[in-house]
DSSP file (Angstrom, degrees, kcal/mol; ACC not computed):
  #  RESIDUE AA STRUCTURE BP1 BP2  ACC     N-H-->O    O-->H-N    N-H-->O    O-->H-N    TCO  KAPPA ALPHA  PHI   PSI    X-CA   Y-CA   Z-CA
    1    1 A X              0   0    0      0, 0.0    25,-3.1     0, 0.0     2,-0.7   0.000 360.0 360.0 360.0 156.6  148.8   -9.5   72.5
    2    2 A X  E     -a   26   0A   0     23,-0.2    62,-3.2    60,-0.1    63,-0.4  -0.855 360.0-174.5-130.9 109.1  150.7   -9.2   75.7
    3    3 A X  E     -a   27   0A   0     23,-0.7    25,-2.3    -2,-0.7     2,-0.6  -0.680  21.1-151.3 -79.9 131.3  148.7   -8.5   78.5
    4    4 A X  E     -ab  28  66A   0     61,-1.8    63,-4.5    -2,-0.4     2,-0.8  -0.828   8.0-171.8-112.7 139.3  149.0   -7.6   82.4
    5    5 A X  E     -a   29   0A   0     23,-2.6    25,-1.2    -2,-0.6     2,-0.4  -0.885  11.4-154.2-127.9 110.7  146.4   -8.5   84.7
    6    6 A X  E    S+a   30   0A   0     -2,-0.8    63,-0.9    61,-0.3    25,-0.2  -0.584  85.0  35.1 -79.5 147.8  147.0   -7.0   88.1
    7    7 A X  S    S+     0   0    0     23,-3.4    62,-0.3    -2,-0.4    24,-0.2   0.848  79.4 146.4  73.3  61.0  145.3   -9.2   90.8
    8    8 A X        +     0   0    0      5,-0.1    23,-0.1    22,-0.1    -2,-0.1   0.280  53.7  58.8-109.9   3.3  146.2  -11.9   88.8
    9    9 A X  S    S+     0   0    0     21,-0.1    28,-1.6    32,-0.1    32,-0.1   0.209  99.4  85.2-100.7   6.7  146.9  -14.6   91.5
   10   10 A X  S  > S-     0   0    0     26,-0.3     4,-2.0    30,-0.1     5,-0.3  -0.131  97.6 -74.6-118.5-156.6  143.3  -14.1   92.7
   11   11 A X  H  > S+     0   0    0      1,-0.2     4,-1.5     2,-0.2     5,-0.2   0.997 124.8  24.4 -69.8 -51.2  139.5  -15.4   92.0
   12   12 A X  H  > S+     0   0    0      2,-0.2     4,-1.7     1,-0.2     5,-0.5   0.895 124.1  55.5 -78.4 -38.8  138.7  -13.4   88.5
   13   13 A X  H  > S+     0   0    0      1,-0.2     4,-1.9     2,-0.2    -1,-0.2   0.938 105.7  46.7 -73.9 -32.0  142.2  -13.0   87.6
   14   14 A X  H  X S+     0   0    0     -4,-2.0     4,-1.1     2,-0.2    -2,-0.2   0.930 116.7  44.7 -78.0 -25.6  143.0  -16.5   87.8
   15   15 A X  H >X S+     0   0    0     -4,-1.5     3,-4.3    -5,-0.3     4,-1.5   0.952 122.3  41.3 -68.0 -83.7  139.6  -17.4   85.6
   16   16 A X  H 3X S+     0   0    0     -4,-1.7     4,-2.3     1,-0.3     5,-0.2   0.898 108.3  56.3 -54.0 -58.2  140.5  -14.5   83.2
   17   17 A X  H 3X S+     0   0    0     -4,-1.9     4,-2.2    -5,-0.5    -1,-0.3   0.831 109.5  48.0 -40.3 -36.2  144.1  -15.4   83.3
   18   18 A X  H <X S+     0   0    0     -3,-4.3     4,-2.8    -4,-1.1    -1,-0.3   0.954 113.8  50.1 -68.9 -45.7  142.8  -19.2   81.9
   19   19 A X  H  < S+     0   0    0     -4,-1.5    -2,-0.2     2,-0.2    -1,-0.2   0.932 105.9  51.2 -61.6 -43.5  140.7  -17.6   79.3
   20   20 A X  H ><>S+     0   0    0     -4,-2.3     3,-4.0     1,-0.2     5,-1.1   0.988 111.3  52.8 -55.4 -65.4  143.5  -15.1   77.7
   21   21 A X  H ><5S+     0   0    0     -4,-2.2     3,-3.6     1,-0.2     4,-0.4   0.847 104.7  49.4 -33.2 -60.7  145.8  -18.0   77.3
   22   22 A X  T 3<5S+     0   0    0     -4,-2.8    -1,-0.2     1,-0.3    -2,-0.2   0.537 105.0  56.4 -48.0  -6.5  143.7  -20.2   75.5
   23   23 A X  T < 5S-     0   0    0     -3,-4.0    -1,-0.3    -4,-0.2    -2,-0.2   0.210 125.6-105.8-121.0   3.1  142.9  -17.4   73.2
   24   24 A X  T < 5 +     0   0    0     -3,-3.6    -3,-0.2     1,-0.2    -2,-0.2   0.538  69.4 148.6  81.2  12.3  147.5  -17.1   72.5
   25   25 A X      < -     0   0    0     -5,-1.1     2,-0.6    -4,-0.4    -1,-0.2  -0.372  50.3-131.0 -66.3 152.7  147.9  -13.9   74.7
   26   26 A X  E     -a    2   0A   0    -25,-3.1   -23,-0.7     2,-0.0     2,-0.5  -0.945  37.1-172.7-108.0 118.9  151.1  -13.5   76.5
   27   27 A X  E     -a    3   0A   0     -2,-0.6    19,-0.6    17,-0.3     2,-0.3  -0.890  22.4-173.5-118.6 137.7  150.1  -12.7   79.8
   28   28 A X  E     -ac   4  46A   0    -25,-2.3   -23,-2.6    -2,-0.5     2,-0.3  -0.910  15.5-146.2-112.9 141.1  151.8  -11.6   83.1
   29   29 A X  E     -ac   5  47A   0     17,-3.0    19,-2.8    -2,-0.3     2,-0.4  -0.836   4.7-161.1-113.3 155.6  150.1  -11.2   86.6
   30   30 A X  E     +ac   6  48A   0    -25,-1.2   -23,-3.4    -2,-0.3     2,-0.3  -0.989  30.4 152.8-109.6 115.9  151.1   -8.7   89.0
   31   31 A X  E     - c   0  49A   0     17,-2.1    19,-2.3    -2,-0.4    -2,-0.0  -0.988  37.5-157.2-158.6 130.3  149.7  -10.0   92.4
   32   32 A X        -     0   0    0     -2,-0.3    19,-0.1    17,-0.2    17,-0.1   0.285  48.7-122.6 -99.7  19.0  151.2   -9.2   96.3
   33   33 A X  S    S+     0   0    0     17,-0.2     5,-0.1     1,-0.1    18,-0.0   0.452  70.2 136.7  71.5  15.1  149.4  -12.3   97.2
   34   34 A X  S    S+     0   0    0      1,-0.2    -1,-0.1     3,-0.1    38,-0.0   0.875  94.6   1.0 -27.1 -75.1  147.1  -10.6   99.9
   35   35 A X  S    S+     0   0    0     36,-0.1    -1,-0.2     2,-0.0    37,-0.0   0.765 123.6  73.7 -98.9 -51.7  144.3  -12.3   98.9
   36   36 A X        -     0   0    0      2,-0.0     2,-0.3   -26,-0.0   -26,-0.3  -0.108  65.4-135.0 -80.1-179.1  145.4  -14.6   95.8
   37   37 A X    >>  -     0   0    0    -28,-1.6     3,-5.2     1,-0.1     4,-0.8  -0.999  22.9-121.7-144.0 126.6  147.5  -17.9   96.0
   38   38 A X  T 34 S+     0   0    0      1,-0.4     3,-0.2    -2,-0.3    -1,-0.1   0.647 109.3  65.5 -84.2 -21.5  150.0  -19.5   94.6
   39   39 A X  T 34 S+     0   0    0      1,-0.1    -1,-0.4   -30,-0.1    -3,-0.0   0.394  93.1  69.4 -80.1  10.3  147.8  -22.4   93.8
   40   40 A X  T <4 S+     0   0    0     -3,-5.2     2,-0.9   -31,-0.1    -2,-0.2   0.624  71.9 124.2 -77.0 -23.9  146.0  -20.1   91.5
   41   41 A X     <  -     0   0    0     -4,-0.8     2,-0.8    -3,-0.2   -32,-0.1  -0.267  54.1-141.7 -37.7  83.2  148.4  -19.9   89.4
   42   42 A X    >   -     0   0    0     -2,-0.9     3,-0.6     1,-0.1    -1,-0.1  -0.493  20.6-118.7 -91.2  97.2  148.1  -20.7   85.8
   43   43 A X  T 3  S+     0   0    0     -2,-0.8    -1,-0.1     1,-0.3     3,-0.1   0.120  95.2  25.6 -22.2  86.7  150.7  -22.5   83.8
   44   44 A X  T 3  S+     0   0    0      1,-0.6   -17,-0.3   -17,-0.1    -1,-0.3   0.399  95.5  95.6 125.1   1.9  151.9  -20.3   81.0
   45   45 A X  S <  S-     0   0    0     -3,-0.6    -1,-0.6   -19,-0.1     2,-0.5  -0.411  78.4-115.5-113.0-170.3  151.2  -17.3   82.2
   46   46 A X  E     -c   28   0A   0    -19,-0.6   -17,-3.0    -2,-0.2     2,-0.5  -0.999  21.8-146.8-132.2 106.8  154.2  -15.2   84.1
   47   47 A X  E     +c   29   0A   0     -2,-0.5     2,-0.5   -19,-0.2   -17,-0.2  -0.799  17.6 178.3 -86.5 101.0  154.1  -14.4   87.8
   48   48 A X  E     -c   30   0A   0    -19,-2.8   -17,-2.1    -2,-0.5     2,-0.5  -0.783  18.4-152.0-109.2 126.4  155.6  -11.1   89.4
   49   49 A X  E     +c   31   0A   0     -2,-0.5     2,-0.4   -19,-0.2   -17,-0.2  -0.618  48.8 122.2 -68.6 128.7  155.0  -10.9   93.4
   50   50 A X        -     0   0    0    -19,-2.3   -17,-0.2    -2,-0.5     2,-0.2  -0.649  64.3-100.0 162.8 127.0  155.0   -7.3   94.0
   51   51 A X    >   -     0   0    0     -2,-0.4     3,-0.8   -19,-0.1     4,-0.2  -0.387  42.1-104.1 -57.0 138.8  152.6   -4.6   95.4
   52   52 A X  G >  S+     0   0    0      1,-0.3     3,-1.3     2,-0.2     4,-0.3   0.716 122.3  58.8 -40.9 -34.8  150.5   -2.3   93.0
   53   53 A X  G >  S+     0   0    0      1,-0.3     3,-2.6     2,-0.2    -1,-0.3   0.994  87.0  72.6 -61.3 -42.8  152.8    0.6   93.6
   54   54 A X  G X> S+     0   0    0     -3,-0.8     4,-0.8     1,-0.3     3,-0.6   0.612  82.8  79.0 -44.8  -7.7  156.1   -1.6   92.2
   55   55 A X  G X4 S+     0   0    0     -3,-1.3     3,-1.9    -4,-0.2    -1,-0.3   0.888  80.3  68.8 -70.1 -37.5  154.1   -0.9   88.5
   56   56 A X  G <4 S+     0   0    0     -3,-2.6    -1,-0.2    -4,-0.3    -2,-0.1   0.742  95.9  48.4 -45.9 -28.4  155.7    2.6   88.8
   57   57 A X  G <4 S+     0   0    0     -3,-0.6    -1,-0.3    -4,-0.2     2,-0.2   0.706  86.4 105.8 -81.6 -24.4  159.2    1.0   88.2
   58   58 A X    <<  +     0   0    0     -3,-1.9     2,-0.4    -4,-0.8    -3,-0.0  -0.476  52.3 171.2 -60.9 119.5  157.6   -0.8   85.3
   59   59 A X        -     0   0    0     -2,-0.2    -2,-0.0    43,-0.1    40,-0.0  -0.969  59.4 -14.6-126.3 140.5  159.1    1.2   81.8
   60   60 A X  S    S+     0   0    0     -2,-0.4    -2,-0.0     1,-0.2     0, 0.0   0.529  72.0 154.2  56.9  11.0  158.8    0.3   78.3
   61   61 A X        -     0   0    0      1,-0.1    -1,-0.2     0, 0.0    -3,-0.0   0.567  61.3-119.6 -52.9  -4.7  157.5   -3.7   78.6
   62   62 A X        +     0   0    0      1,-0.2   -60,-0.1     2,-0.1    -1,-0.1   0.626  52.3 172.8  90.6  17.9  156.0   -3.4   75.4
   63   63 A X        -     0   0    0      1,-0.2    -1,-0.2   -62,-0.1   -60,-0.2  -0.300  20.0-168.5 -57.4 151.7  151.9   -4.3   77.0
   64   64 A X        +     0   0    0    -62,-3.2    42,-1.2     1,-0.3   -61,-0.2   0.752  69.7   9.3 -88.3 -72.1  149.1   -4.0   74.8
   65   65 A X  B     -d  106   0B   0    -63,-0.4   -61,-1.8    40,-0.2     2,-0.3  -0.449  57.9-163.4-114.3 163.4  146.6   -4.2   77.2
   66   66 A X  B     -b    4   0A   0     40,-0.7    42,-0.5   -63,-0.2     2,-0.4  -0.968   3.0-167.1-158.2 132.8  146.1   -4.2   81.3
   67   67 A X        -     0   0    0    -63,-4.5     2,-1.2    -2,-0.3   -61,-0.3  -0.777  14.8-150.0-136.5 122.8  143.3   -5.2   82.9
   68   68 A X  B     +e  109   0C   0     40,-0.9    42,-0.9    -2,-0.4   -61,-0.1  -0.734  35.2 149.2-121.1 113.5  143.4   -4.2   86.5
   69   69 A X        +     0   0    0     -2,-1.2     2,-1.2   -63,-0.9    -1,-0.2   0.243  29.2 128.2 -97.7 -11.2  141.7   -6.2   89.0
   70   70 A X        +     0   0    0     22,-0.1     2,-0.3   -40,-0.1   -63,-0.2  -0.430  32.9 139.0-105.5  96.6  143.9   -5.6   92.0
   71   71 A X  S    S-     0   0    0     -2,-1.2     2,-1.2   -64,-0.1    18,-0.1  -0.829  71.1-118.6-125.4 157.3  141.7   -4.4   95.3
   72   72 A X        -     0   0    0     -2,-0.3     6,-0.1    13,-0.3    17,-0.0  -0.733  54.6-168.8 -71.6 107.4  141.4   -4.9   98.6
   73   73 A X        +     0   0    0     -2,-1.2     2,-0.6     1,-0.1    -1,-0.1   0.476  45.6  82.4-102.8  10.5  137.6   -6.3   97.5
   74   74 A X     >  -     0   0    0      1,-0.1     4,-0.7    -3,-0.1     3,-0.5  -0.811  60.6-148.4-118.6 115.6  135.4   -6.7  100.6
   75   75 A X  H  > S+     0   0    0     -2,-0.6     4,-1.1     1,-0.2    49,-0.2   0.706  86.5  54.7 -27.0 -55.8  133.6   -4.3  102.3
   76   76 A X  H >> S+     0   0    0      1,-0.2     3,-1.2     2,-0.2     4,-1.2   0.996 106.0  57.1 -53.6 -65.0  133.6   -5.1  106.1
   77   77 A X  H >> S+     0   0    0     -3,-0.5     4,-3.5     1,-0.2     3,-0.7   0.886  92.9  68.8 -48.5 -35.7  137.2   -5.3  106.1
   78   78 A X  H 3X S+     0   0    0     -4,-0.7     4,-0.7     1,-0.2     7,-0.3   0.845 102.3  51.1 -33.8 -46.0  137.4   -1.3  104.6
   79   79 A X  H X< S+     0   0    0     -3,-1.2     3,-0.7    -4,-1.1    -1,-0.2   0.927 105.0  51.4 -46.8 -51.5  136.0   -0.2  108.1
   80   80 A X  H << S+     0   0    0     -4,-1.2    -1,-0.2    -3,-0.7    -2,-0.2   0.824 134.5   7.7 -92.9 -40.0  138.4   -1.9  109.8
   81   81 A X  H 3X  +     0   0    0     -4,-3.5     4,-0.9     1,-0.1     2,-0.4   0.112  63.7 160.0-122.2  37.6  141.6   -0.4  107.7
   82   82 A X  H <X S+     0   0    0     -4,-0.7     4,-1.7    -3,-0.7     5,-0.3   0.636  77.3  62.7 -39.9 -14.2  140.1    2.4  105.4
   83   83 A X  H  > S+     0   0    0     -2,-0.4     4,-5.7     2,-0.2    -1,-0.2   0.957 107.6  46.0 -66.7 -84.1  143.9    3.8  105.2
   84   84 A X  H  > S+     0   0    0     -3,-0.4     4,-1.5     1,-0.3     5,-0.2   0.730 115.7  43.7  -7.7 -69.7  144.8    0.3  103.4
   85   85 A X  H  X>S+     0   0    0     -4,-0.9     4,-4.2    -7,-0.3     5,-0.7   0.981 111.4  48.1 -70.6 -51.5  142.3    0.3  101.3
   86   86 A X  I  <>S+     0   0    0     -4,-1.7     5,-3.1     1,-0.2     6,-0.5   0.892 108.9  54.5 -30.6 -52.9  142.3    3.6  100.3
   87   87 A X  I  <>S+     0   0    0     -4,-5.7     5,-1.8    -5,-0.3    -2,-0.2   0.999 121.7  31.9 -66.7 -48.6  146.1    3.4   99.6
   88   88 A X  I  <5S+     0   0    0     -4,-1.5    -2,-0.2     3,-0.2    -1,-0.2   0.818 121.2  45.0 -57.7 -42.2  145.4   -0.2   97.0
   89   89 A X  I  <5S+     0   0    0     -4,-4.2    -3,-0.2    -5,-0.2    -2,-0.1   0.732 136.4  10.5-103.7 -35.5  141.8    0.6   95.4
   90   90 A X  I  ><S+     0   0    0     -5,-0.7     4,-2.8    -4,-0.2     3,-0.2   0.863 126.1  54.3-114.2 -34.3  142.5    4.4   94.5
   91   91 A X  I  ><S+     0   0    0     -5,-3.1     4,-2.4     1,-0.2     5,-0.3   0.938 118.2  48.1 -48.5 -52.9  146.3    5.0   95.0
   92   92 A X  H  4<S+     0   0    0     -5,-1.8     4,-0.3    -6,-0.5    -1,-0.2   0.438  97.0  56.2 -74.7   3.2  146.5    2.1   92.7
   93   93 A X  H  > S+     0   0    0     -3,-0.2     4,-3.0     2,-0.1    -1,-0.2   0.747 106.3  59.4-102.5 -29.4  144.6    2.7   90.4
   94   94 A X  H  X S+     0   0    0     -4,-2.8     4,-1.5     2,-0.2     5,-0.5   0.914 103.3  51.2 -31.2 -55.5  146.6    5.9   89.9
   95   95 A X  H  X S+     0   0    0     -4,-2.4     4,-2.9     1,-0.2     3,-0.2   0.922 112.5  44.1 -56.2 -47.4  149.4    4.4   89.4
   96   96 A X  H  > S+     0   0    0     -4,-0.3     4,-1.0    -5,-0.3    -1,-0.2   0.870 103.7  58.3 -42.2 -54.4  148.1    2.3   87.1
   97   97 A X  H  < S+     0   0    0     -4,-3.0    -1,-0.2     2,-0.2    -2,-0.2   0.501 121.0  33.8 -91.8  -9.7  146.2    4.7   85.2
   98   98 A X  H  X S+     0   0    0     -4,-1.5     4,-2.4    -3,-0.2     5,-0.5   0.606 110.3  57.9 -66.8 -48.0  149.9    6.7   84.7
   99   99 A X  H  X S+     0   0    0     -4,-2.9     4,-1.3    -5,-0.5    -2,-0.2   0.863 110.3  41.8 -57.0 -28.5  151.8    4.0   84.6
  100  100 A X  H  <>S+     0   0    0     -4,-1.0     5,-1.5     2,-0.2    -1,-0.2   0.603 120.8  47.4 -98.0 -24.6  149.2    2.7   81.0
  101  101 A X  H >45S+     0   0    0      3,-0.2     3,-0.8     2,-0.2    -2,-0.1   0.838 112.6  44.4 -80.9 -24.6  149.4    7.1   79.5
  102  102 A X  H 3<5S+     0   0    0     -4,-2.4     2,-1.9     1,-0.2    -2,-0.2   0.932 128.0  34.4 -96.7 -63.8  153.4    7.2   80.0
  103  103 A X  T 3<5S-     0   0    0     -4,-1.3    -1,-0.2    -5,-0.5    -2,-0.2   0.476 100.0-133.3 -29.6  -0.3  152.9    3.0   78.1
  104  104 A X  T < 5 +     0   0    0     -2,-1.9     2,-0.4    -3,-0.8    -3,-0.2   0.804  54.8 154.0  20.3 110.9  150.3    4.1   76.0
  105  105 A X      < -     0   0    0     -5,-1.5   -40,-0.2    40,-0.0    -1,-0.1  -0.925  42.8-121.6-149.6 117.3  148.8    0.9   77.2
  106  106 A X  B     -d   65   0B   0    -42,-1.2   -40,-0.7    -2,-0.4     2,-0.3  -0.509  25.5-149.4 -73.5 139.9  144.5    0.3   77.3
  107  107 A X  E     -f  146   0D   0     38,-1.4    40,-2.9   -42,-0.2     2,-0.4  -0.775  21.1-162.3-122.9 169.4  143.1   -0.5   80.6
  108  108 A X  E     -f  147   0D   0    -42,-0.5   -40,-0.9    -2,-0.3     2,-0.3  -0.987  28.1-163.4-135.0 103.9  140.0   -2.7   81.3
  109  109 A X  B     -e   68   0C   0     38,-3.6     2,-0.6    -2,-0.4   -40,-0.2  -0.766  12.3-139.5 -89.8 160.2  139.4   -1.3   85.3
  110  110 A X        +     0   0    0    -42,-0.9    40,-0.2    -2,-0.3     2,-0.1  -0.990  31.2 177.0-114.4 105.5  137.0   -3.6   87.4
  111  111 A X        -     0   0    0     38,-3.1     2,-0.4    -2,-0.6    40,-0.2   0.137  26.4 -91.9 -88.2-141.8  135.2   -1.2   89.1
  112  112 A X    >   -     0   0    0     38,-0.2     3,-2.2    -2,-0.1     4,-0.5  -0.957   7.2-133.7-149.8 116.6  132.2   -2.2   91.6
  113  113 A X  T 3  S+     0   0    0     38,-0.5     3,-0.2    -2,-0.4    -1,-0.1   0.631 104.8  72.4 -59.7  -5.5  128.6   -2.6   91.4
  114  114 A X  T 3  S+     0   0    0      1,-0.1    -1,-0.2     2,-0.1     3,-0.1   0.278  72.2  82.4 -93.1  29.8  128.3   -0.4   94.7
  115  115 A X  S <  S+     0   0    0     -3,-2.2     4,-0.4     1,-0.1    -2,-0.2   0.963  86.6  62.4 -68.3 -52.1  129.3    2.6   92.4
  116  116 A X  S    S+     0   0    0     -4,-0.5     2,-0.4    -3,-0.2    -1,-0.1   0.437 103.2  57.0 -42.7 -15.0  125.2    2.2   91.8
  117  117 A X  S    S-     0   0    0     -3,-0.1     4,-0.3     1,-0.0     0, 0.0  -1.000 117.7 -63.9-142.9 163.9  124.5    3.0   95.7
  118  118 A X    >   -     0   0    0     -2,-0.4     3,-1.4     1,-0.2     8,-0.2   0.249  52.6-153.6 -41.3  86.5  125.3    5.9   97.8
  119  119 A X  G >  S+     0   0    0     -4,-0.4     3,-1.9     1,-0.2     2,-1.7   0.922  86.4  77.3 -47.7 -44.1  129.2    5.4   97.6
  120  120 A X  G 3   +     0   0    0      1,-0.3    -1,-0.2     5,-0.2     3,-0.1   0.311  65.0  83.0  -0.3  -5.9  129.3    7.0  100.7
  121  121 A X  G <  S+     0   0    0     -2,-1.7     2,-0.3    -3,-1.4    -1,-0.3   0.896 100.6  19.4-101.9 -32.2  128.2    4.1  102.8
  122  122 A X    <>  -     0   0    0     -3,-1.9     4,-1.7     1,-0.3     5,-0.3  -0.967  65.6-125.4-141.1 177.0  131.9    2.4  103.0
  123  123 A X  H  > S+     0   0    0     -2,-0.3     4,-3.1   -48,-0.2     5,-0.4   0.985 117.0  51.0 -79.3 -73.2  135.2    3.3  102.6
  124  124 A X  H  > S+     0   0    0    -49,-0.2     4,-3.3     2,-0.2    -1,-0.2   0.702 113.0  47.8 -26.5 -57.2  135.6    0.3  100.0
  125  125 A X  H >> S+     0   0    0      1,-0.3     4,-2.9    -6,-0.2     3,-1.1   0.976 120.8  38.3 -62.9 -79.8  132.3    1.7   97.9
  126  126 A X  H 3X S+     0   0    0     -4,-1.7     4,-2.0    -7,-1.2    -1,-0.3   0.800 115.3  51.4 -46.7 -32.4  133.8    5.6   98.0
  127  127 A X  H 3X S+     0   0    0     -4,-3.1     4,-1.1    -5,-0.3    -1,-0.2   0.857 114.0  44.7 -85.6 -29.3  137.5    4.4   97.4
  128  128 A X  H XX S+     0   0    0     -4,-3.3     3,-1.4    -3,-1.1     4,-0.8   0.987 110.4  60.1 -67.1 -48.2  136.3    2.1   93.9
  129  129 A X  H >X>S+     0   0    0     -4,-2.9     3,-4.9     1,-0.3     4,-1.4   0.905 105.2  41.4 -40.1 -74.8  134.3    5.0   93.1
  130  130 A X  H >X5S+     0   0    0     -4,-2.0     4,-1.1     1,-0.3     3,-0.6   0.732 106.9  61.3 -25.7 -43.2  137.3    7.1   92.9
  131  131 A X  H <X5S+     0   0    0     -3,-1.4     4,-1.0    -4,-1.1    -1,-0.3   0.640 109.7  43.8 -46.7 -40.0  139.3    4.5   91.1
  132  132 A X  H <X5S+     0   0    0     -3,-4.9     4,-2.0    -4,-0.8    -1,-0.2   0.672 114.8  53.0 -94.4 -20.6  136.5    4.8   88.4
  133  133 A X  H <X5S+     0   0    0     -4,-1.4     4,-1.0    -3,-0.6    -2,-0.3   0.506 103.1  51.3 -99.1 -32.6  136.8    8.6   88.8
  134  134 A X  H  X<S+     0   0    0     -4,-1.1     4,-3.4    -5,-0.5    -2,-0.2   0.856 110.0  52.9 -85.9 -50.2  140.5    8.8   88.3
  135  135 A X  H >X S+     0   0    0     -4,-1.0     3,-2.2     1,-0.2     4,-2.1   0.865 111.9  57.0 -54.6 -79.6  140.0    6.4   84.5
  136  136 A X  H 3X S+     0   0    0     -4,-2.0     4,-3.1     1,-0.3     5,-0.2   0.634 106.1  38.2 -11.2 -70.3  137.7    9.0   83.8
  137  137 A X  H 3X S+     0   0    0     -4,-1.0     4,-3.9     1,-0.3     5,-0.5   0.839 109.1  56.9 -63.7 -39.6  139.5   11.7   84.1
  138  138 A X  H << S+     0   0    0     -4,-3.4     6,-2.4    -3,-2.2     5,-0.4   0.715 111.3  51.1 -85.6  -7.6  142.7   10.4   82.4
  139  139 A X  H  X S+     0   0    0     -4,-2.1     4,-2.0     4,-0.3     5,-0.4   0.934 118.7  42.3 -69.2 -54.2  140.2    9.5   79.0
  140  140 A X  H  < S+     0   0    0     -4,-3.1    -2,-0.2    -5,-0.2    -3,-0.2   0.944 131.7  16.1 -80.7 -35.9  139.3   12.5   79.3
  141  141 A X  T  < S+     0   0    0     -4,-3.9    -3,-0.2    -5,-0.2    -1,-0.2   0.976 139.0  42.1 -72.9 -44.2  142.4   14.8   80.0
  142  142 A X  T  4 S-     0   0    0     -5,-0.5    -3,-0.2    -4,-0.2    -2,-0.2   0.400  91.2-135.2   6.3 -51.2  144.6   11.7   78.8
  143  143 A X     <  +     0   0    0     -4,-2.0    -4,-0.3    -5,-0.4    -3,-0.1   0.859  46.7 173.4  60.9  46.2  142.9   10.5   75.9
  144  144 A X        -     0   0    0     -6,-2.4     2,-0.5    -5,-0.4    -1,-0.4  -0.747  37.2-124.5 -87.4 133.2  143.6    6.9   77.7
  145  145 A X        +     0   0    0    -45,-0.2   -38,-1.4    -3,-0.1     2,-0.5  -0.870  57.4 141.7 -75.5 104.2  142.0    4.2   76.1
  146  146 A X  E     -f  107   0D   0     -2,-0.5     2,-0.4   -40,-0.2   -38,-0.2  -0.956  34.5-167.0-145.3 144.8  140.1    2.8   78.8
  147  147 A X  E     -f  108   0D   0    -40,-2.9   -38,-3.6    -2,-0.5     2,-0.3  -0.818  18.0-137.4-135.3 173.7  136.9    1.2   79.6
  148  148 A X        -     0   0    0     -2,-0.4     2,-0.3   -40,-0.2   -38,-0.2  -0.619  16.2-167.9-102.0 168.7  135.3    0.5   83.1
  149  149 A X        -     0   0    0     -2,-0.3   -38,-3.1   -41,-0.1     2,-0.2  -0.760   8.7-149.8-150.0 152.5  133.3   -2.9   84.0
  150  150 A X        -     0   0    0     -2,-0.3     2,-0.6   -40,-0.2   -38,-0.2  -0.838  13.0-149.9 -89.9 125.1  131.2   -3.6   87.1
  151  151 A X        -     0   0    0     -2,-0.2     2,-0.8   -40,-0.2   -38,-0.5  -0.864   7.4-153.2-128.3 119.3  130.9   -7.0   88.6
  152  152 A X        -     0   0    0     -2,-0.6     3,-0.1     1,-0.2   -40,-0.0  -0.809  57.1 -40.7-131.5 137.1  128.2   -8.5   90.4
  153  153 A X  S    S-     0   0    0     -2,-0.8     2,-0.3     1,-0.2    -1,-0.2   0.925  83.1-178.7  88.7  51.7  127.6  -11.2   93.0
  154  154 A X        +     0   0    0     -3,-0.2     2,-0.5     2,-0.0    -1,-0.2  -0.497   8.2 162.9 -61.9 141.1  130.5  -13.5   91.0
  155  155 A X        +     0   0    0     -2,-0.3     2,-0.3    -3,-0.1    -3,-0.0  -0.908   6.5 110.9-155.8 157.5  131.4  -16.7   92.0
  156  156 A X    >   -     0   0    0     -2,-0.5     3,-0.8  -141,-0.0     2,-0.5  -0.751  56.4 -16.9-175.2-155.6  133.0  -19.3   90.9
  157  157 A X  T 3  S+     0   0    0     -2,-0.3  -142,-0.1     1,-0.3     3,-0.1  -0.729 123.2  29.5 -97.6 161.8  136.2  -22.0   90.8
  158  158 A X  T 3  S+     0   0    0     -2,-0.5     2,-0.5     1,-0.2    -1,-0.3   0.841  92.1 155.4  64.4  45.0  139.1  -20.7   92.5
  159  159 A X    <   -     0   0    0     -3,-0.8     2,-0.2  -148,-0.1    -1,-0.2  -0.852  41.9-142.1 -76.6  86.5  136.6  -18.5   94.9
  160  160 A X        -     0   0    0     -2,-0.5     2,-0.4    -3,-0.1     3,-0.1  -0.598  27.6-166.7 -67.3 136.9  138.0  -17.6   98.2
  161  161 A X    >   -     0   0    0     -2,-0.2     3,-0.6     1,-0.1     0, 0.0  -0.895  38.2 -77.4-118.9 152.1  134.7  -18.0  100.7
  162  162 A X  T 3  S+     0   0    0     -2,-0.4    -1,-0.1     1,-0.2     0, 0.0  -0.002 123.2  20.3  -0.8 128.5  134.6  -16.7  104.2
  163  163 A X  T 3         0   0    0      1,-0.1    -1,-0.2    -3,-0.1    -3,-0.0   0.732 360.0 360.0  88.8  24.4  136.6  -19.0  106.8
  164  164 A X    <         0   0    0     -3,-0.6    -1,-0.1     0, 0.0    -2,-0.1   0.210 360.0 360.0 -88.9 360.0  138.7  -20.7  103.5
């Protein structure tokens, strides 16, 4: 299968990224390297630098599958640029979630275990919601194949930690 994992230079993409390979996927990351690293970077896989929007330019690569990991993912910081986030965690997942109906392509979104409290409480929490809110809506108006996951409290190798 040929897979894209956006937010593929980062902590869960580069762990998922190890696993797909081993399993014969051809996989490509899409990553603007905000967060992720170039020593994440897993031999055999394909690496495009490029912001979440640049998927709009993407026609006719032949993916099976997408699984799209790529957020601004910490809360505190949301306050500080709620524009920014907003524009990455739900502007992107738009894109995305057009960019996989006009591909027919199935997405695997990483949503947020604060979908589960009062999104309302940070810009990050409201902006995944939406993100989960937009896949919704294109299964249902869309018939996109798509399924949601939640992740919580992960950690692991290739873990960026506070002051890293």
């Amino acid at each position: 299968m040929k897979i894209l994992v956006t937010g593929g230079a980062g902590f869960i993409g580069t762990n998922l990224i190890k696993k797909l390979l081993s399993e014969g996927h051809e996989v490509v990351s899409l990553d603007d390297y905000e967060t992720g690293t170039q020593e994440n970077e897993v031999k055999g896989a394909t690496y495009v630098m490029g912001d979440i929007d640049s998927l709009t330019y993407w026609k006719g690569e032949g993916f099976d599958l997408c699984y799209h990991l790529a957020a601004l993912s910490r809360i505190q910081p949301s306050f500080e640029d709620p524009t920014e986030t907003f524009r990455v965690n739900t502007q992107g997942s738009q894109v995305v979630a057009e960019w996989a109906r006009l591909n027919d392509v199935k997405v695997i979104y990483a949503g947020s275990s604060s979908r589960w409290h009062d999104p309302m409480k940070s810009p990050y929490a409201a902006f995944k919601h939406m993100g989960e809110e937009i896949f919704k809506l294109y299964k249902k108006v869309y018939n996109l194949d798509v399924e949601i996951t939640r992740f919580y409290n992960v950690y692991g190798p290739n873990e960026i930690v506070d002051g890293d």
